[in-house]
C-alpha positions as CSV (number, residue, x, y, z in Angstrom):
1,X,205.2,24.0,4.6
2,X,203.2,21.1,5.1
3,X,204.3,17.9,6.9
4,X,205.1,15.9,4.2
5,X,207.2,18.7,2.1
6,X,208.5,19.1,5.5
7,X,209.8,14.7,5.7
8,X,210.4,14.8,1.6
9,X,213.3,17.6,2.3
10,X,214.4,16.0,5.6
11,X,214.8,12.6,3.3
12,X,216.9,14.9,0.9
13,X,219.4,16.3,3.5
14,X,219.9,12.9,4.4
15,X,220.3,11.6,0.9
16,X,222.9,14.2,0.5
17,X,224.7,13.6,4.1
18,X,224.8,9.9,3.0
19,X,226.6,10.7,-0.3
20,X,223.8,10.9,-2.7
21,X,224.3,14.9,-3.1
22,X,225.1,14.4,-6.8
23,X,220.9,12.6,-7.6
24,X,219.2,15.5,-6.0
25,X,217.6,18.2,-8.2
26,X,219.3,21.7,-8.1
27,X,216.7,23.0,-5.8
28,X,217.0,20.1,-2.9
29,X,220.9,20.3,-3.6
30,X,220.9,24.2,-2.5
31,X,218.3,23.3,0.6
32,X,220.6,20.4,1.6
33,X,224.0,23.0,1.8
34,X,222.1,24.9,4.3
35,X,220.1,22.5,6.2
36,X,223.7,20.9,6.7
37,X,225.8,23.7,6.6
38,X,228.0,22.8,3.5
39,X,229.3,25.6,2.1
40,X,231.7,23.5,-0.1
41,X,228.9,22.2,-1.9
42,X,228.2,25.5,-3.2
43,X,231.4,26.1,-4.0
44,X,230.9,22.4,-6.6
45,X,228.4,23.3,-8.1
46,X,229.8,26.9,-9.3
47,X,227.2,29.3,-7.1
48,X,230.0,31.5,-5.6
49,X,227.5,34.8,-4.4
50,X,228.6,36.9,-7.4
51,X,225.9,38.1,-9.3
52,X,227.5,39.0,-13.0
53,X,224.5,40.5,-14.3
54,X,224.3,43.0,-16.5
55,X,221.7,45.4,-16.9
């Protein structure tokens, strides 16, 4: 990861900290839960761990 993908996600986590979770595409919403351990968000946006798939 280069050092400006690097300070673009850091600028997300901190978007999201500060309230703005709800702007952020899906993919900087799911690095922001981990980056700041917020399981809940998860929970919000529907991704529970199941995988329903079928075959």
């Amino acid at each position: 990861m280069s050092d400006i993908e690097l300070h673009h996600m850091l600028r997300s986590c901190r978007a999201a900290r500060e309230g703005e979770f709800g702007a952020l595409p899906t993919v900087e919403k799911l690095a922001a839960t981990v980056v700041l351990n917020r399981h809940d968000w998860l929970t919000q946006m529907n991704y529970t761990g199941r995988h329903d798939c079928q075959a």
